[in-house]
PDB file of N, H, CA, C and O in Angstrom:
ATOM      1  N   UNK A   1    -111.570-149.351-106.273  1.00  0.00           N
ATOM      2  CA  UNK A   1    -111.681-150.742-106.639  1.00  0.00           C
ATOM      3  C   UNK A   1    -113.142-151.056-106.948  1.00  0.00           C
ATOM      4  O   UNK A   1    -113.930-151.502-106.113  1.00  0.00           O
ATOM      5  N   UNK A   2    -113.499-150.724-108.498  1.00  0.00           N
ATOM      6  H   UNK A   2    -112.860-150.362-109.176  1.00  0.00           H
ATOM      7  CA  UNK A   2    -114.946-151.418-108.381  1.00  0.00           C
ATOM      8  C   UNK A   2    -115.126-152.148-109.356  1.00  0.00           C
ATOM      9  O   UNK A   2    -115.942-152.184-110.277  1.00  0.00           O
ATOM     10  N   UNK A   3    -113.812-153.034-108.887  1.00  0.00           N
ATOM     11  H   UNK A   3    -113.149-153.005-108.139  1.00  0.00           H
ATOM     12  CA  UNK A   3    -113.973-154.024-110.354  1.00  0.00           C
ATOM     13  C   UNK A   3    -112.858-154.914-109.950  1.00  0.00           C
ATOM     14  O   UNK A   3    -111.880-154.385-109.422  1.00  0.00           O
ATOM     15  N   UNK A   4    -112.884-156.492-110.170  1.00  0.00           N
ATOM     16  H   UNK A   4    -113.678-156.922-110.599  1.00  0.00           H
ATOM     17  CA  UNK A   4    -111.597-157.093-109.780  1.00  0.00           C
ATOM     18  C   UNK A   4    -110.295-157.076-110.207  1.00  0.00           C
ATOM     19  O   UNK A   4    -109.262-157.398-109.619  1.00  0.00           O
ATOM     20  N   UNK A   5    -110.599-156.419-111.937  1.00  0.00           N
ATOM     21  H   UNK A   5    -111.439-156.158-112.414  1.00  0.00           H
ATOM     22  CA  UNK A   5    -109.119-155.862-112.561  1.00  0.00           C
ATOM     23  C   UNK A   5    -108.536-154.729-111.646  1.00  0.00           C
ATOM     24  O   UNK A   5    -107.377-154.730-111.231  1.00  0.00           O
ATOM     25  N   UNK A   6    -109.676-153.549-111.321  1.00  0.00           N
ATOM     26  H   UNK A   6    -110.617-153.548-111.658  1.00  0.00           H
ATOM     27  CA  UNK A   6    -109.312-152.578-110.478  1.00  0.00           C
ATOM     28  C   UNK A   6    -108.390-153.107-108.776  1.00  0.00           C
ATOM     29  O   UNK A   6    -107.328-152.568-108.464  1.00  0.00           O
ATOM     30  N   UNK A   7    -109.063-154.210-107.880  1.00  0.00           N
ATOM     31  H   UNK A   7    -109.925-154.648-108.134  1.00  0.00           H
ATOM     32  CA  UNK A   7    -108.305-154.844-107.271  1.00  0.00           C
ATOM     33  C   UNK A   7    -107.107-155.557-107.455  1.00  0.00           C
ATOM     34  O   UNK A   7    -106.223-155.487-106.601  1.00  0.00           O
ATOM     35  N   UNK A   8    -106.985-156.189-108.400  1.00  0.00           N
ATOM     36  H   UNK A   8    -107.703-156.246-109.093  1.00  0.00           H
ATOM     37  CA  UNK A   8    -105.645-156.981-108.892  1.00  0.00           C
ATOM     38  C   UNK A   8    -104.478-155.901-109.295  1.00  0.00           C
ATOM     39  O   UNK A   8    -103.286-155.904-108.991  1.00  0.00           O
ATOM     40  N   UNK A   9    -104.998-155.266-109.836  1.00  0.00           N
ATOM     41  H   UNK A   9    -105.967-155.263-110.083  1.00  0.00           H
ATOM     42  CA  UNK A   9    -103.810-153.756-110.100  1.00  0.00           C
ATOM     43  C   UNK A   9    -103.481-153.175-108.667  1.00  0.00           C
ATOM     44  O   UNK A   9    -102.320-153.120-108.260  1.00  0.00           O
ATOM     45  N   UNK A  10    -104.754-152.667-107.791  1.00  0.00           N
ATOM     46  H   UNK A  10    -105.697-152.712-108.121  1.00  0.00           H
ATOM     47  CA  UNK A  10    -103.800-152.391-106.791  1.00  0.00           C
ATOM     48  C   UNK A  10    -103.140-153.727-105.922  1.00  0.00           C
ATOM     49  O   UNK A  10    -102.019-153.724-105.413  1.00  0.00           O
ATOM     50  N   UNK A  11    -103.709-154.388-105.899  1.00  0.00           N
ATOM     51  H   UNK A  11    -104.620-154.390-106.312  1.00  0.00           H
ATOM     52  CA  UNK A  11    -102.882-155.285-104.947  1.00  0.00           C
ATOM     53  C   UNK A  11    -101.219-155.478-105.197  1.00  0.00           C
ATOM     54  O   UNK A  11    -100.415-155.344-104.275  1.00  0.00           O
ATOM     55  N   UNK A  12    -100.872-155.774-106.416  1.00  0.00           N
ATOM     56  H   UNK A  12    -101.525-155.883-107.165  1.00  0.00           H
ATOM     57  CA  UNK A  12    -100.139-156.138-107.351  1.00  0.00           C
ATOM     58  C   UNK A  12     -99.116-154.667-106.774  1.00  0.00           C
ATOM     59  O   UNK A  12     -98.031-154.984-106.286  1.00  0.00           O
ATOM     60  N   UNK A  13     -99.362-153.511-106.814  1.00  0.00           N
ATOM     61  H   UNK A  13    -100.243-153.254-107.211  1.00  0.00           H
ATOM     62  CA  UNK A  13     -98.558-152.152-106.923  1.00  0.00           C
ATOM     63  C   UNK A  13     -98.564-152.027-105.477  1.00  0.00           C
ATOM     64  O   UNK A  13     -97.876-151.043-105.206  1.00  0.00           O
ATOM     65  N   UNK A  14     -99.106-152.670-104.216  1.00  0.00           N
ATOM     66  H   UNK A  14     -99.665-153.470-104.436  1.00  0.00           H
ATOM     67  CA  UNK A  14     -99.209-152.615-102.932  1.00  0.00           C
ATOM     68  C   UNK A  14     -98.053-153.843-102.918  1.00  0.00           C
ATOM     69  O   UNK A  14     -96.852-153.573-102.902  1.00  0.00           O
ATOM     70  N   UNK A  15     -98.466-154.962-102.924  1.00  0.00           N
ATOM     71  H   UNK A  15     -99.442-155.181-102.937  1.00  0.00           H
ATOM     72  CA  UNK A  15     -97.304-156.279-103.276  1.00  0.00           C
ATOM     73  C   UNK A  15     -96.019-155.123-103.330  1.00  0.00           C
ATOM     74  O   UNK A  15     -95.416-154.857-102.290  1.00  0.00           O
ATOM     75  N   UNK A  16     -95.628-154.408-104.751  1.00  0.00           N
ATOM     76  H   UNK A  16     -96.118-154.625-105.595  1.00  0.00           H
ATOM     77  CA  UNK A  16     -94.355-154.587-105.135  1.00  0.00           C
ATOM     78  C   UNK A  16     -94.080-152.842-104.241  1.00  0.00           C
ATOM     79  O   UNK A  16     -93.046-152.320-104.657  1.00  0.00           O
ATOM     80  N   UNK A  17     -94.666-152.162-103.396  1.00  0.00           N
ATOM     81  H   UNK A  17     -95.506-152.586-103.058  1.00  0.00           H
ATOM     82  CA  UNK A  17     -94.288-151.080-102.893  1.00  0.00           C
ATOM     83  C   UNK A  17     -93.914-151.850-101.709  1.00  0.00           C
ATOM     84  O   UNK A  17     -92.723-151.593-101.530  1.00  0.00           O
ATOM     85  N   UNK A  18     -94.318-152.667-100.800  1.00  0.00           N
ATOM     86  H   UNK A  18     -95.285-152.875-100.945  1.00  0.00           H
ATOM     87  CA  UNK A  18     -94.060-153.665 -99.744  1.00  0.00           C
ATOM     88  C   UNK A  18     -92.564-154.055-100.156  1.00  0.00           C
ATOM     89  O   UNK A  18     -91.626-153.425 -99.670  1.00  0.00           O
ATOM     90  N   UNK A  19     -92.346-155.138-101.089  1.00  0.00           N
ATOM     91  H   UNK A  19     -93.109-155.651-101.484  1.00  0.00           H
ATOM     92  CA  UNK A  19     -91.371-155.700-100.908  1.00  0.00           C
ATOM     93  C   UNK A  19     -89.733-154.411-101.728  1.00  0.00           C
ATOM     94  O   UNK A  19     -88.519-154.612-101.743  1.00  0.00           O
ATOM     95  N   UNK A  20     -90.387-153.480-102.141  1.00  0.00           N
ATOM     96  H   UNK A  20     -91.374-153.317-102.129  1.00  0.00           H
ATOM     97  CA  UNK A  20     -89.477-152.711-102.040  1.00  0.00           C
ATOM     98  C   UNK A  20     -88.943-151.709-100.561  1.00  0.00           C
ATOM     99  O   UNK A  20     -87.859-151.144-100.415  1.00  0.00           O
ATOM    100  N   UNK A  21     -89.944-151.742 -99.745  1.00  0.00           N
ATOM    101  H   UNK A  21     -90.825-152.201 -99.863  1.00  0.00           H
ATOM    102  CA  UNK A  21     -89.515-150.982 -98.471  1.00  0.00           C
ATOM    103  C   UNK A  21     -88.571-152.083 -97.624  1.00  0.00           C
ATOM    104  O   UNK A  21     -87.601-151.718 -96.961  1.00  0.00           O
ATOM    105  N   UNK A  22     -88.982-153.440 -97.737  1.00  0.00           N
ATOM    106  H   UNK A  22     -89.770-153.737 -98.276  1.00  0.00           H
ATOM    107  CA  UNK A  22     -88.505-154.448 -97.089  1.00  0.00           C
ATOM    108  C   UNK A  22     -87.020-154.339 -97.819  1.00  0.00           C
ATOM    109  O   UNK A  22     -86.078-154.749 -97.140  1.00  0.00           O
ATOM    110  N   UNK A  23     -86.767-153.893 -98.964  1.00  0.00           N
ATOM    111  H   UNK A  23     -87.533-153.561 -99.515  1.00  0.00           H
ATOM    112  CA  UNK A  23     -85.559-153.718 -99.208  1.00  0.00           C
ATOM    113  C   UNK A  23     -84.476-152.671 -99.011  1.00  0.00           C
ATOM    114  O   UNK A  23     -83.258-152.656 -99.192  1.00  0.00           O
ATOM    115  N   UNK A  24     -85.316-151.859 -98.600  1.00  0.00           N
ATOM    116  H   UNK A  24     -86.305-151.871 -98.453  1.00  0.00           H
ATOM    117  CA  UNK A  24     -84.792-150.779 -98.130  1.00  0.00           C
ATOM    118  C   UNK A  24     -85.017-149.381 -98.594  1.00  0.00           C
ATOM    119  O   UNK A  24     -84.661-148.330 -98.062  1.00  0.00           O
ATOM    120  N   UNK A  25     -85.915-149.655-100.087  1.00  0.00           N
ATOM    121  H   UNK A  25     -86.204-150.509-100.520  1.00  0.00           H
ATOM    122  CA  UNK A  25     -86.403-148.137-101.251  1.00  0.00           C
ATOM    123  C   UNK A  25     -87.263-147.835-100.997  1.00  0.00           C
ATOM    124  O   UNK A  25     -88.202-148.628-100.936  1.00  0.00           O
ATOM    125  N   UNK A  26     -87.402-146.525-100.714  1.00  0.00           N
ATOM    126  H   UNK A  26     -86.639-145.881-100.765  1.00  0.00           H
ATOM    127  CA  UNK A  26     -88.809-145.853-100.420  1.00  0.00           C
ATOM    128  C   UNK A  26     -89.539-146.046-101.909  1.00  0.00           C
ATOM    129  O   UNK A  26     -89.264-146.143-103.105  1.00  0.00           O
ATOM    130  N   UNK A  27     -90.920-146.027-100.771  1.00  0.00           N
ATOM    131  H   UNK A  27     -91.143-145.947 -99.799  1.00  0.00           H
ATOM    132  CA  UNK A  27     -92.099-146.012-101.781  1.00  0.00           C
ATOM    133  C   UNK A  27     -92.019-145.225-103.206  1.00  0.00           C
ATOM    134  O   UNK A  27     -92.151-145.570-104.380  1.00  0.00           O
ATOM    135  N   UNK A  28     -91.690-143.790-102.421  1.00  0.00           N
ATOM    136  H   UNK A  28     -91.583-143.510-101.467  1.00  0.00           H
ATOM    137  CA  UNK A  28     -91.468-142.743-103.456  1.00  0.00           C
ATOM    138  C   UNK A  28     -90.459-143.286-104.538  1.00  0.00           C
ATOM    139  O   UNK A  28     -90.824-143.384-105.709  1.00  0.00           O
ATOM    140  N   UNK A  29     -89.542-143.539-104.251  1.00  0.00           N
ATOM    141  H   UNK A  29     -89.246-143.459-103.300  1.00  0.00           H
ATOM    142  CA  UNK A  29     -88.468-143.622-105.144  1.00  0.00           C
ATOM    143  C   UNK A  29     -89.232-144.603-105.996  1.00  0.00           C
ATOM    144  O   UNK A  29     -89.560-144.208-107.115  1.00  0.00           O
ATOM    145  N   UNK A  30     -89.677-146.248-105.503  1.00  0.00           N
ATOM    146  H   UNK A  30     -89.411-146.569-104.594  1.00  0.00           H
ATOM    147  CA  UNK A  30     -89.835-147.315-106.371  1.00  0.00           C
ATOM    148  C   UNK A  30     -91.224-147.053-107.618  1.00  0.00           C
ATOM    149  O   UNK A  30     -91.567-147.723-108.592  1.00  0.00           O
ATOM    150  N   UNK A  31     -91.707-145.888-107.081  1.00  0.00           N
ATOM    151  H   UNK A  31     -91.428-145.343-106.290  1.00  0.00           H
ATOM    152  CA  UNK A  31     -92.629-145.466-107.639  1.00  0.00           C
ATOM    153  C   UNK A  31     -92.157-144.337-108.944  1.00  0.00           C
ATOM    154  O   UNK A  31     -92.810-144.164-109.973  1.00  0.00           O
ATOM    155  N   UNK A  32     -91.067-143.755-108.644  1.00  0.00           N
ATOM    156  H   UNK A  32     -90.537-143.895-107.808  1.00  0.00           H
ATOM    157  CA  UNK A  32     -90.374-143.444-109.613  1.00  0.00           C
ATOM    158  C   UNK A  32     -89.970-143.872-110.676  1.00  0.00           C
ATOM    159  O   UNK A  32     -90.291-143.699-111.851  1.00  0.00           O
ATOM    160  N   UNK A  33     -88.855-144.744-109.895  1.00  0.00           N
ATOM    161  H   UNK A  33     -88.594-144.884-108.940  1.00  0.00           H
ATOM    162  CA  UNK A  33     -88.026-145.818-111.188  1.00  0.00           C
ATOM    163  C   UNK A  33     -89.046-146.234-111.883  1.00  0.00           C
ATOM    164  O   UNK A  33     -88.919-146.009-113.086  1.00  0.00           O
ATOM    165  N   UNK A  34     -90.487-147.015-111.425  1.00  0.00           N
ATOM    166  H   UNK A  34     -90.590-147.197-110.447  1.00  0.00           H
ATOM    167  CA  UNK A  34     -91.166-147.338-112.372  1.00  0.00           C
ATOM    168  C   UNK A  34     -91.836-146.788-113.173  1.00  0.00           C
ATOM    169  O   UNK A  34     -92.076-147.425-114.198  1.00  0.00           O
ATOM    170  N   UNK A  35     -92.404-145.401-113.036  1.00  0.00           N
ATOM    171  H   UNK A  35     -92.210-144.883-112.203  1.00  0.00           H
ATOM    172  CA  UNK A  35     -92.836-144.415-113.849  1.00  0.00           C
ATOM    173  C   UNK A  35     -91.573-144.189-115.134  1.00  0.00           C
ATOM    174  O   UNK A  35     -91.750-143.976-116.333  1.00  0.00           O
ATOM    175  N   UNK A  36     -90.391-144.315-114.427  1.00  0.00           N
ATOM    176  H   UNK A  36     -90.248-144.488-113.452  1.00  0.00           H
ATOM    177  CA  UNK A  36     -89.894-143.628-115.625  1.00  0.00           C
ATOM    178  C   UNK A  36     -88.940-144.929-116.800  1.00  0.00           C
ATOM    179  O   UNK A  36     -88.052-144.773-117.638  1.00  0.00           O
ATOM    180  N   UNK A  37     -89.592-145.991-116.360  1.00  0.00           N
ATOM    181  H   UNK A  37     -90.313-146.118-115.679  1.00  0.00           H
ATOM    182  CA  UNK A  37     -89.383-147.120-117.101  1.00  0.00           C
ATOM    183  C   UNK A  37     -87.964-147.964-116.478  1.00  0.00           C
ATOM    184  O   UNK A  37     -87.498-148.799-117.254  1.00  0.00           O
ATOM    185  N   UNK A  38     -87.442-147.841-115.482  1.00  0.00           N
ATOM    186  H   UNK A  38     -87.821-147.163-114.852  1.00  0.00           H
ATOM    187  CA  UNK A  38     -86.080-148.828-114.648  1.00  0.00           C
ATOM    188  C   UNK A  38     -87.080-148.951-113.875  1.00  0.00           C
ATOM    189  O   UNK A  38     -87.604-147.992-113.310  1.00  0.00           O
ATOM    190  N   UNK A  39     -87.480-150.211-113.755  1.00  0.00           N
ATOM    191  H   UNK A  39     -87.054-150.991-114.214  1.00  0.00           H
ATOM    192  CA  UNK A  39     -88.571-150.502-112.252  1.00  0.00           C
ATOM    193  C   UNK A  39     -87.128-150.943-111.446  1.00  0.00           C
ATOM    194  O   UNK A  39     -85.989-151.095-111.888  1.00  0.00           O
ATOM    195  N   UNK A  40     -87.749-151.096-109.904  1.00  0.00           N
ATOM    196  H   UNK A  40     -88.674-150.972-109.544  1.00  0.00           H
ATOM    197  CA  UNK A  40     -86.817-151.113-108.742  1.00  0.00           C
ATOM    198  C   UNK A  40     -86.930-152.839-108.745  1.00  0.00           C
ATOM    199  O   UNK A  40     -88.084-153.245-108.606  1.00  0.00           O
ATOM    200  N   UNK A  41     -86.086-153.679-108.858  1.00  0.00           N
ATOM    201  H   UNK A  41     -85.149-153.349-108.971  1.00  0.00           H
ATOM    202  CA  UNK A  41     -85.981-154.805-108.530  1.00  0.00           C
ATOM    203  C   UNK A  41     -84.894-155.539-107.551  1.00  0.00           C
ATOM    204  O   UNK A  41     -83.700-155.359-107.310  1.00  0.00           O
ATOM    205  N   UNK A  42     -85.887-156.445-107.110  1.00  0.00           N
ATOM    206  H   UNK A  42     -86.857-156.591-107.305  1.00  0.00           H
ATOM    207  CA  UNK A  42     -84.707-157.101-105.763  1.00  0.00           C
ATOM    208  C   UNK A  42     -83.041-157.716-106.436  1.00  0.00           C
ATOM    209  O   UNK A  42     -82.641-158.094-107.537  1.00  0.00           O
ATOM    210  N   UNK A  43     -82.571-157.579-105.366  1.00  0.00           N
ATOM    211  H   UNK A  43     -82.895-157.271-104.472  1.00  0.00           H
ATOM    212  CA  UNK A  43     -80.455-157.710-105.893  1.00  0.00           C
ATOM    213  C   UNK A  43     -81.380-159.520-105.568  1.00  0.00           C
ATOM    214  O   UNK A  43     -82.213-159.953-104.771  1.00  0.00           O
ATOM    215  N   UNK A  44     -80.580-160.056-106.733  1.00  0.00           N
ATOM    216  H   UNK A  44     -79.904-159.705-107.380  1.00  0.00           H
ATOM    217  CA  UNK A  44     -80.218-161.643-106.929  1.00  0.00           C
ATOM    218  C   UNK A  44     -79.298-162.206-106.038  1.00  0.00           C
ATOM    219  O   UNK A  44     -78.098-162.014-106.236  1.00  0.00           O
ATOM    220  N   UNK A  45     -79.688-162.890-105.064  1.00  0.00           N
ATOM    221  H   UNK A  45     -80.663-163.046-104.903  1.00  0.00           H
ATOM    222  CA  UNK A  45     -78.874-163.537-103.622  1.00  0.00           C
ATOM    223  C   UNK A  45     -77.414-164.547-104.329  1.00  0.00           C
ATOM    224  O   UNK A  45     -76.643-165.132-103.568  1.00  0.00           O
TER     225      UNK A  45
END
């Protein structure tokens, strides 16, 4: 992080690895789906 774009990117990819474990997807995986273009998104209540 030596730059605030550099902070906002990770925060942002820390944010959405968080609320994917809270859902139950490992890191690994959500980090997957998004690499390979299906990002992991929360089920609609």
């Amino acid at each position: 992080m030596r730059s605030m774009a550099g902070a906002e990117v990770f925060c942002a990819i820390r944010s959405y690895l968080s609320t994917a474990a809270k859902h139950g997807t490992g890191k690994l995986d959500a980090l997957t789906l998004a690499a390979s273009g299906t990002p992991w998104m929360p089920e609609v209540a």
